[in-house]
N, C-alpha and C positions, 0 to 999 in steps of 0.2 A: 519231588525233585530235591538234591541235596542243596545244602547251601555250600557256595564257592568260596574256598578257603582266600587267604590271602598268601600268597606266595609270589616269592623272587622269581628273574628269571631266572639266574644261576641253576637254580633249584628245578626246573621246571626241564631245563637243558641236560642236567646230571640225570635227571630220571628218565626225559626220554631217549635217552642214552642206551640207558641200562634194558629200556622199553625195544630195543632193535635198531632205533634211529638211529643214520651214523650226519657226520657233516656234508655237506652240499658241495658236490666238487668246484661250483662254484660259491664259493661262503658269503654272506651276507655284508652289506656292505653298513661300513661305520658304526650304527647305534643301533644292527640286528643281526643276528645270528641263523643261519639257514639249515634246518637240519632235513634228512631224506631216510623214506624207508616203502620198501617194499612189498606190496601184501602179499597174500596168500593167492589171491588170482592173478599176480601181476600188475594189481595199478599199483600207481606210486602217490605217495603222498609224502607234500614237500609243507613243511612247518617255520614259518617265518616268528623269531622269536626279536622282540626290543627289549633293548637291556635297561629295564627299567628294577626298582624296587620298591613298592611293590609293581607287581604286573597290574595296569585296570582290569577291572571285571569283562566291559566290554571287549578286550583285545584277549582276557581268556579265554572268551566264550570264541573267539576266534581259532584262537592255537586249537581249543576241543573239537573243533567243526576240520581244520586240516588235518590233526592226526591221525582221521577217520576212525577215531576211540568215543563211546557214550561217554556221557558226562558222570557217568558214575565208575567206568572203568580209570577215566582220567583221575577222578578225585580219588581212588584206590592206589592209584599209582604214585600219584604225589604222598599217602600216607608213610 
């Protein structure tokens, strides 16, 4: 398994951007960010981001598990 980089949310928000994600018609409230994206069968998958810097480990390993991305797809896309 990789090791988990240290990154921002900013960071994490700008990629999964670029990744398909778009904002959450409803957006996250105060000190999180809601983004949403749609697969390829139709589920959805809704990624709760806290605007933290750094992100903990623990609460990435969270954003990995909602984006419905492996952990080595996510750590490629943060590169």
């Amino acid at each position: 398994m990789s090791k988990l980089p240290t990154v921002s949310s900013e960071k994490i928000i700008k990629r999964l951007l670029k990744a398909g994600f778009d904002y959450a018609p409803i957006k996250g409230k105060g000190s999180h960010i809601a983004l949403v994206r749609a697969g390829i069968q139709g589920e959805k998958y809704l990624v709760i981001i806290p605007k933290r810097n750094p992100v903990p480990k623990g609460t990435l390993i969270s954003i990995i598990k909602q984006s419905g991305m492996t952990r080595g797809e996510f750590i490629k896309l943060l590169e």
